[in-house]
N, C-alpha and C positions, 0 to 999 in steps of 0.2 A: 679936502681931498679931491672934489668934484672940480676943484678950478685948476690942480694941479693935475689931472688926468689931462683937462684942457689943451693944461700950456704943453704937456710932452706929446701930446697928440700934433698938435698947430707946431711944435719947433722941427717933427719927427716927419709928419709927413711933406713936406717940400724937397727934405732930403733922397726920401723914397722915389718921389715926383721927379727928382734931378738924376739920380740914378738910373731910374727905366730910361729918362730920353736918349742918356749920356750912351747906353748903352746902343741906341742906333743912329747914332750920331755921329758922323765923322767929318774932319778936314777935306773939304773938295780940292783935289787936288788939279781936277780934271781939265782940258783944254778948253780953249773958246772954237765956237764952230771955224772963224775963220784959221785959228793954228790948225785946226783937225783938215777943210782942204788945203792946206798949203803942204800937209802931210801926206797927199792923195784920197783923204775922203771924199768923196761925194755930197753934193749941196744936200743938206738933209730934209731943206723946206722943197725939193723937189721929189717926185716921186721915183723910188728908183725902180731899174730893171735888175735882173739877175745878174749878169755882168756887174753891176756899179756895186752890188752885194759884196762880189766876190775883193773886187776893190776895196771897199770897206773892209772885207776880214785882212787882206794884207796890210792895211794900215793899222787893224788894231791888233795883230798880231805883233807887227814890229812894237809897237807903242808898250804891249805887254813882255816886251824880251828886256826893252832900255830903260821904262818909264813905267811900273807897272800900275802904278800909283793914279793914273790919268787915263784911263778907261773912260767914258764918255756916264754920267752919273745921273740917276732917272728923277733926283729933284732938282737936278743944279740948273742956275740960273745961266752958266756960261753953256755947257753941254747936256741939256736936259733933250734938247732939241733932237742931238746926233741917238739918244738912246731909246729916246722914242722914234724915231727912222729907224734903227737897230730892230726894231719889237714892233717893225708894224705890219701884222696880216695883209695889207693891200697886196702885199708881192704875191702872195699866195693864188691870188688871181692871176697870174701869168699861165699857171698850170693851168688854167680850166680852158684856153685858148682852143679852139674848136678846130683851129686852122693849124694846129701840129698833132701829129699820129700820138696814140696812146703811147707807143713804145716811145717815141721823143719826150715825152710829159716824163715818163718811168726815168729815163736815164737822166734828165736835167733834176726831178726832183733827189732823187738818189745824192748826186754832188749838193745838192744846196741844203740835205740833211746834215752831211757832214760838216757842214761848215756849223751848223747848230752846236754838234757836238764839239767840235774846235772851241765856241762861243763862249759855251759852258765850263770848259775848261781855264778859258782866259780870265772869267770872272771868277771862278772859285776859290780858288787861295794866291797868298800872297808869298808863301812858304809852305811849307808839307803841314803845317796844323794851323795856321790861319787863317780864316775867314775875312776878309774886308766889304765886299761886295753886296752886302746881305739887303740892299733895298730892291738891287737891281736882279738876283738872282730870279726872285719868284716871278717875275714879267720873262726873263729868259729861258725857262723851265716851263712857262705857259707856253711860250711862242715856238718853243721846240716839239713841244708834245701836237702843238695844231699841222706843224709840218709833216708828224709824225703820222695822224688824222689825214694830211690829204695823199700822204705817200700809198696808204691803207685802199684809198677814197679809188687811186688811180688804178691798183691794183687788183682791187675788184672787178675793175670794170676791163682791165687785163684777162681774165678767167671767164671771163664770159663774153670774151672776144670770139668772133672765128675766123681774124685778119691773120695770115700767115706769120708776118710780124708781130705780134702779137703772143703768141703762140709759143714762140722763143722765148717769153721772157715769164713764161705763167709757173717754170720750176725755179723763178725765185719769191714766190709767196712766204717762200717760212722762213726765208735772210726778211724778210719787210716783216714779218710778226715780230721775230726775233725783238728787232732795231726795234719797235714800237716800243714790244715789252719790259726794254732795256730802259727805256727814259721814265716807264712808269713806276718801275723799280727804284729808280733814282729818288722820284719826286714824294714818291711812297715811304721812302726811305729820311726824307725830311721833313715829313708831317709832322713828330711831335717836337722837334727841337724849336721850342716855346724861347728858349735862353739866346737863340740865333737868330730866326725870324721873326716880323712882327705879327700876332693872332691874326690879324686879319688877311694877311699876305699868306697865311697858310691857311686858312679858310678858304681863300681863294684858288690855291691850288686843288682842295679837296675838292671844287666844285665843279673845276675844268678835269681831273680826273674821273671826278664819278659822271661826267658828260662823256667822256671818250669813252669811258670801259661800257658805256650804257649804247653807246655807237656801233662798238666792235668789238662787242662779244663774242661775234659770232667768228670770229676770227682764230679764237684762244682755244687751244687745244685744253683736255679737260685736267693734264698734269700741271700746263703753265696756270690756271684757273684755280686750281687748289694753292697750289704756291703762292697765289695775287691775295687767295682768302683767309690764309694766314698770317700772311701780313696785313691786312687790312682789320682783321679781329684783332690784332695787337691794336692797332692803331687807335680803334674802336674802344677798347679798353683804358689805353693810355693816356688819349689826347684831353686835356683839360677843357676842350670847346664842346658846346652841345651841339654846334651849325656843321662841325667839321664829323663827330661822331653821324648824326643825323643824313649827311650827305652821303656815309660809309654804309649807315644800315642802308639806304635806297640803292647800293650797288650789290651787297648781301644780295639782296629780293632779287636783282635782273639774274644775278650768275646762277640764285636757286630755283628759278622758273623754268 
């Protein structure tokens, strides 16, 4: 009985083993860096500026209208390169430049939010209920939410300007909560789906999440706060991780202090 547990054990589980991977595994369909500039990408082993960004989103915009299949893919050996250019904080350091006015920072970061939200739209489905994307979503949901962080970062320091320019721009504080709010909801909102992402990839968002909301709480009105805490007690409850529940209860504690 003991050796026949054995064998369906040892024939049973490879099977199981071949299923999980098969499940986030897919055909790379994606480009080689040199087809992505001869598309107009931008060299991805260089650093870009926000312009070359923009450039980038019009080429993977067209790529997603004709080709949608060829997205730039965050393990691929042809375009791993291009999608980590896609996701990489460095840009974000253009904003902190000393030598353009707050209100110039506000209105460039503003346009290079949206192109976030564009981003996330190109990677999300391939049809109205499919998912293909799902390695590279969680790195584009991080890097949107950091954008989201320094839009917050600029705006602060907007409201406590007393530049005339400045001034003009501090009655859009609750359009910049809003938008924040809105990507947390999103990301909030893909926490438990275990069957889409991989654990650890959602682990990882819970943990740039409860960073940000631990950042700019003080932002959140106390109705959008309630609304974050119900979702996040679902989540709390739901999620089969103890790293991702763990990270949830530590933002509990900041919102009840």
């Amino acid at each position: 009985m003991n050796r026949m547990r054995f064998f369906l054990i040892f024939l049973i589980l490879p099977m199981l083993t071949g299923a999980s991977c098969k499940r986030f595994t897919q055909k790379d369909y994606s480009l080689t860096v040199q087809e992505y500039t001869a598309k107009g990408m931008p060299d991805p082993d260089k650093p870009w500026s926000v312009n070359n960004y923009f450039k980038a989103h019009i080429t993977l915009g067209t790529l997603k209208i004709y080709n949608p299949k060829s997205l730039p893919r965050k393990q691929s050996k042809k375009s791993g390169a291009v999608f980590s250019r896609i996701v990489n904080k460095e840009i974000l350091l253009f904003f902190d430049d000393p030598g353009l006015p707050l209100s110039s920072r506000a209105m460039e970061i503003m346009q290079f939010a949206r192109l976030q939200n564009d981003l996330i739209g190109m990677y999300s489905y391939l049809s109205d209920s499919v998912k293909y994307y799902t390695e590279e979503l969680p790195d584009i949901y991080i890097f949107a939410l950091s954008v989201q962080d320094k839009k917050l970062e600029i705006a602060g320091k907007i409201m406590n300007s007393s530049e005339e320019r400045d001034i003009e721009f501090q009655s859009g504080l609750p359009t910049v909560v809003y938008n924040y709010l809105n990507i947390i909801k999103i990301i909030l909102g893909e926490q438990v789906k275990s069957k889409v992402y991989r654990m650890e990839d959602l682990e990882r968002l819970s943990l740039e999440v409860s960073r940000s909301l631990a950042q700019n709480h003080k932002f959140i009105l106390p109705a959008d706060r309630e609304a974050l805490i119900t979702m996040i007690k679902s989540i709390i409850e739901n999620s089969p991780s103890g790293s991702i529940k763990e990270n949830y209860i530590k933002t509990l504690e900041i919102f009840n202090d």
